[in-house]
C-alpha positions, 0 to 999 in steps of 0.5 A: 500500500503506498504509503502517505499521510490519508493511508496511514491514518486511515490504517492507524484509525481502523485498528485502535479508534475508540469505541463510542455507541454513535460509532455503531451507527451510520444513523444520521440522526443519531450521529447528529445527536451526539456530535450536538452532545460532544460540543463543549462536553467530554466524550465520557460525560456525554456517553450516559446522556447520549444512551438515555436520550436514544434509548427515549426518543429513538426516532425523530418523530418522538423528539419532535413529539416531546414536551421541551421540558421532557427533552430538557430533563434528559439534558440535564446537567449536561450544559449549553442548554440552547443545543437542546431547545435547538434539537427539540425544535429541529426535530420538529422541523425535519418532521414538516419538511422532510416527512420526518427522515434527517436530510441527506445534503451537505445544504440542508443539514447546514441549513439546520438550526444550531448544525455549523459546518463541522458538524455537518461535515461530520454528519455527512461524511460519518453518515452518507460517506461523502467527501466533506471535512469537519474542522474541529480544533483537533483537527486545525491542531493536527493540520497546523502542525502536520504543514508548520503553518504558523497562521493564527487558527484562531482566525477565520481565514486560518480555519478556511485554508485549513478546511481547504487543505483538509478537502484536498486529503479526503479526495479519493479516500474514506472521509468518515475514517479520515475524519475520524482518524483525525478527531481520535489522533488529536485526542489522544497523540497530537494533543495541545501540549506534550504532543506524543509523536512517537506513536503518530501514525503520520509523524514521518509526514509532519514538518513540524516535528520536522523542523522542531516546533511541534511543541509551539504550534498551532498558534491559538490565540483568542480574544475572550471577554471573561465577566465576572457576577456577583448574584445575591441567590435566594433560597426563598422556602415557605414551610418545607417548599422552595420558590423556583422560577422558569427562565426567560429567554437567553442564558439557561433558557426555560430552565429552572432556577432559584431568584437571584438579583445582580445586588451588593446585599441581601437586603436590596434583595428583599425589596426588589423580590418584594417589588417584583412580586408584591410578597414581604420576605423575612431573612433568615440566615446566610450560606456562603457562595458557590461558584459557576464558570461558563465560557464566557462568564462566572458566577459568584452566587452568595446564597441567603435564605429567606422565608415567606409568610404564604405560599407562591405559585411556583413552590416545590417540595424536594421530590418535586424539585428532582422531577423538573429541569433545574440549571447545573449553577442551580442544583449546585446552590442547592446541594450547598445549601441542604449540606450547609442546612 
């Protein structure tokens, strides 16, 4: 077999790729579920989700069919809670467009909400075996060194040479092993540091262990805005209920939550519960912070409690708190509080 880089990784690839329950179909649906699970998320995170979430909507039809709080309680704990309202609502859309059946385009699978190019790349070249690459940040590592380009892979004109150059290697070979040659090599031998090229299966093709430098590149640099908050966070309970609310629009959208209010005191936070929602709070005590990061943001949750002299509308016992869709920074303000109580 003549030797180059596609044949030897393509080798390397179909005797020690990992083994993952998506990789046993060439389902595109539920390729398209897990490739939406792994962005931002571990591969061993998402396995369980990945199993519970197929295992109750086995078809498109059924996703489209469930109540986006029922998606969203699968999605639980999961993170980046938009991908599921986006599931749930594409779900429902291939049903009234393409009489339920996942498109089978490179076109319309872009065309599809919350579906970017390299998720459509890896839909279709994982599921139909077409021709089309999936540039994910394994990849723009691996490539950055493989031809020492010393471009920022950060930049968008970075991403479309290397989606370029990634196009011209699949010609005339096995794109969903090559692909996924690709994304198993940068998970597990061309990593960010300490890149372990004595066991790269296209080490004899990389200039930049060539030339010395596959300990430098890629060049990634990102101008990230990271805010920092500060929420007075209220465990407002009335006998042995807790008030939850369902968030609005944006960030951890229609799931629940307890109130919290971006204030420097727990009394400020008293008045404006109390303007917002006509009811009197009493304080109880305070429980130390808990901290959530988000990609772009943290937040520093201080935890007080109150109480109320009469119950609202949105009030849940513990067993019923377990049965609805509760934010990750949420459920940790409350596993705190219950430890601390």
């Amino acid at each position: 077999m003549q030797k180059n880089i596609q044949n030897n990784l393509i080798t390397w690839y179909n005797k020690n790729h990992r083994h993952f329950p998506w990789r046993e179909t060439k389902n595109p649906y539920y390729i398209w579920i897990s490739e939406i699970m792994l962005q931002q998320t571990t591969t061993e995170a998402v396995i369980p989700y990945y199993t519970r979430f197929i295992e109750t909507f086995d078809t498109i039809d059924k996703l489209a069919k469930a109540s986006l709080e029922d998606v969203y309680k699968l999605w639980e704990g999961l993170g980046y809670y938009r991908r599921a309202k986006h599931i749930h609502e594409t779900a429902q859309f291939i049903c009234e467009n393409f009489h339920g059946q996942f498109p089978a385009t490179y076109k319309d699978i872009l065309n599809l909400k919350g579906i970017g190019p390299y998720t459509a790349g890896a839909i279709c070249s994982i599921a139909y075996g077409m021709s089309t690459p999936a540039i994910d940040g394994n990849v723009l590592r691996i490539i950055s060194r493989l031809y020492a380009l010393t471009d920022n892979i950060a930049l968008t004109k970075t991403q479309k040479k290397i989606s370029q150059i990634v196009s011209e290697l699949l010609i005339g070979y096995d794109a969903s092993s090559f692909n996924q040659g690709l994304m198993d090599l940068g998970a597990t031998i061309c990593r960010p540091l300490n890149p372990q090229c004595q066991n790269c299966p296209i080490a004899a093709f990389c200039k930049a262990k060539e030339i010395g430098q596959q300990k430098v590149l890629p060049i990634s640099i990102k101008n990230i805005k990271h805010k920092e908050l500060n929420y007075i966070t209220g465990i407002i309970t009335y006998q042995d209920q807790y008030l939850m609310i369902q968030n609005p629009a944006g960030l951890l959208e229609n799931l629940y939550g307890f109130i919290q209010y971006e204030l420097e005191s727990p009394y400020r936070f008293m008045e404006e519960f109390e303007k917002q929602y006509h009811l009197p709070l009493s304080l109880v005590s305070y429980h130390g912070q808990v901290k959530h990061v988000f990609t772009h943001r943290t937040w520093h949750m201080h935890i007080y409690h109150f109480t109320l002299s009469h119950p609202y509308n949105t009030m849940y016992h513990l067993e019923d708190i377990s049965q609805i869709p509760v934010s990750t920074a949420h459920l940790k303000v409350l596993k705190h509080y219950l430890k601390q109580k």
